[in-house]
Steps between C-alpha positions, in 0.01 A plus 500: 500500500411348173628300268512766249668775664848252515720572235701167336812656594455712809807767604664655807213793389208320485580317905654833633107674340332192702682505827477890523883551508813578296661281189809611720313327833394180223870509435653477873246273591657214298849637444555624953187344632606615817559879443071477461282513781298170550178593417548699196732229375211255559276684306772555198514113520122424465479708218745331315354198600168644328659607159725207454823728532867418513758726523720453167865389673675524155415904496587541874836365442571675192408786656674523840783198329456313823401145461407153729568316182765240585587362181592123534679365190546130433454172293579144491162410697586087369744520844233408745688751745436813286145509514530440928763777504247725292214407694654584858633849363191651343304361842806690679482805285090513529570464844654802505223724337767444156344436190737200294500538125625137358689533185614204397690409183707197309825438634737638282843744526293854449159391707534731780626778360220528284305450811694736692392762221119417496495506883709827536261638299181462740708673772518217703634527828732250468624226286500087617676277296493134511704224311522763198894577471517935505756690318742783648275746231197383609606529871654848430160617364312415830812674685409797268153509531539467894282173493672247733561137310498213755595119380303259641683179538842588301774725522667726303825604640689821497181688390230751592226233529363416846586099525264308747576070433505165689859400575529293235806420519490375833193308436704288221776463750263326732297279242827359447601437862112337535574242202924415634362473877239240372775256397534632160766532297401431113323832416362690158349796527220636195599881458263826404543758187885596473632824511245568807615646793226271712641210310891595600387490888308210488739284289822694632432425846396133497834377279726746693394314846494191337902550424508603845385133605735340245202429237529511154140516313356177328373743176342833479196565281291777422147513552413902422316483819189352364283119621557357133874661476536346847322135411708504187805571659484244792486264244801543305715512849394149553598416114846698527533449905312180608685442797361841664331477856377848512411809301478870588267682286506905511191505512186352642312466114786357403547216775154424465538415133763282633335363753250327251758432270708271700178320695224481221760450202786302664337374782761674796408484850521841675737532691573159566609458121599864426465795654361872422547857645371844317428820590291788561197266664214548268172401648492230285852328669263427779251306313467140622605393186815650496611583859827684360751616700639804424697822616134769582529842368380784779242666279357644789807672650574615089171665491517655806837671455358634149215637664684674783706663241218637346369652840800670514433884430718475200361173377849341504709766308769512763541102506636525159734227431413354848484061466288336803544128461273301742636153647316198326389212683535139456131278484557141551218260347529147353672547186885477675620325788416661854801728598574647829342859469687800564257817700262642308445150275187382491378111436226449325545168422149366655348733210153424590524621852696858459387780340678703247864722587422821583 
């Protein structure tokens, strides 16, 4: 064939003409590849292949309003543990023959439900939403429009969303047993964004089981979950708190910043000086130079439970208001003292030897 007989834009007509077969057999071929016998679907394929075609997707699901869209809506990428969560979940959702379609926005009150609008409006098949705080309106319309909503990583309680977290809570409750079992008993703590429910587990749990030892907290800062907030933060405990042998940090960006802080600017030795938990386990906690310990979110296990829902026949729609929260693990590396670890703690603390937590 040459050159000139290939249109710029070639149609379902045009391969169906070249193959010798039906735009209906064109059709089935890429929409139930398997209803088409091998050979003819081999030779639908190669002419494709010739004309440069692609089925247009968008028309097919406005047509039939069936979709493998999976709309994933989130911001905040400055937390180091967004763009790891984003990363495994598309690679989770491609896995699964899904196509993910990122929108991402600021971080403000009415964010998502703008999203929610955009993404309802490509017929997705369902709706992901991470950090982004969802309204009861915006969850209604998904309810409505029979497109399930899963939160990744937060909850929403007493609603219609699907809820699939780390035990965050329970993570808090044993950064704070890590820090009193290494001889501690002067701690601060540098907090995330209030009014978040993420930020109520994580700081909730920590000072509730530090009552439970008897422990009052040296000083309390926020650090809005960023390095510099963190950095910035670490040092104002040690102006208002000086006395204080360790620090939990809700997060890992966040104990990183103060990690520099208290060796580069006040010249602390970790731990034997002061010493620093986070959370979540960025890849970056396990860099030589900062060897954090920290409580290790189970992306993997998160992923996979939002993926199985969306196997499900109904894509999730009869999980509604379901909330999976998978058990978080404690990492042990340099940056506190070594603890007796409970099963299914890990110690990392010869960094340079052990690869990352699965």
């Amino acid at each position: 064939m040459s050159d000139k007989t290939i249109r710029k834009t070639a149609t379902s007509t045009d391969v169906a003409r070249l193959a010798g077969v039906s735009r209906a057999t064109v059709s089935r071929c890429f929409s139930e590849a398997d209803t088409v016998r091998k050979d003819t679907r081999d030779r639908v394929m190669q002419a494709a292949r010739e004309l440069g075609y692609a089925p247009n997707q968008l028309a097919r699901m406005l047509q039939t309003r069936t979709s493998d869209m999976i709309a994933v809506l989130t911001a905040d990428f400055a937390n180091p543990f967004q763009p790891a969560l984003i990363e495994a979940l598309t690679g989770g959702l491609t896995g699964l023959g899904k196509m993910p379609l990122l929108l991402k926005s600021e971080l403000t009150p009415d964010a998502a439900d703008e999203l929610v609008q955009v993404a309802l409006a490509y017929q997705v098949a369902a709706v992901v939403v991470t950090v982004l705080p969802v309204s009861d309106l915006a969850i209604r319309r998904c309810v409505e429009a029979e497109t399930p909503l899963i939160l990744l990583n937060r909850v929403a309680e007493d609603s219609r969303a699907i809820s699939i977290c780390g035990d965050l809570q329970a993570g808090a409750r044993r950064a704070a047993d890590v820090l009193v079992e290494g001889g501690h008993r002067r701690i601060s703590m540098i907090t995330g964004r209030a009014g978040h429910w993420t930020t109520r587990m994580r700081r909730g749990g920590f000072r509730h089981r530090l009552d439970e030892h008897g422990i009052d907290l040296m000083a309390q800062v926020p650090g809005d979950y960023t390095y510099s907030g963190g950095r910035d933060a670490a040092l104002r405990i040690m102006e208002e708190a000086p006395k204080t042998e360790a620090i939990y940090a809700c997060n890992d960006a966040m104990a990183c910043g103060a990690l520099d802080a208290l060796r580069s600017r006040l010249g602390r030795r970790v731990p034997d000086d002061i010493a620093v938990i986070g959370f979540d386990n960025v890849p970056m906690a396990a860099w030589e130079g900062y060897g954090l310990s920290t409580i290790h979110q189970p992306i993997n296990r998160l992923i996979g439970k939002v993926c199985d829902i969306l196997e499900t026949p109904d894509r999730g729609l009869s999980q509604a208001g379901s909330v999976t929260l998978e058990s978080c693990r404690f990492v042990q590396r340099g940056s506190t003292r070594a603890v007796p670890l409970l099963p299914g703690d890990i110690d990392e603390t010869d960094i340079l030897s052990k690869g990352p937590v699965a």
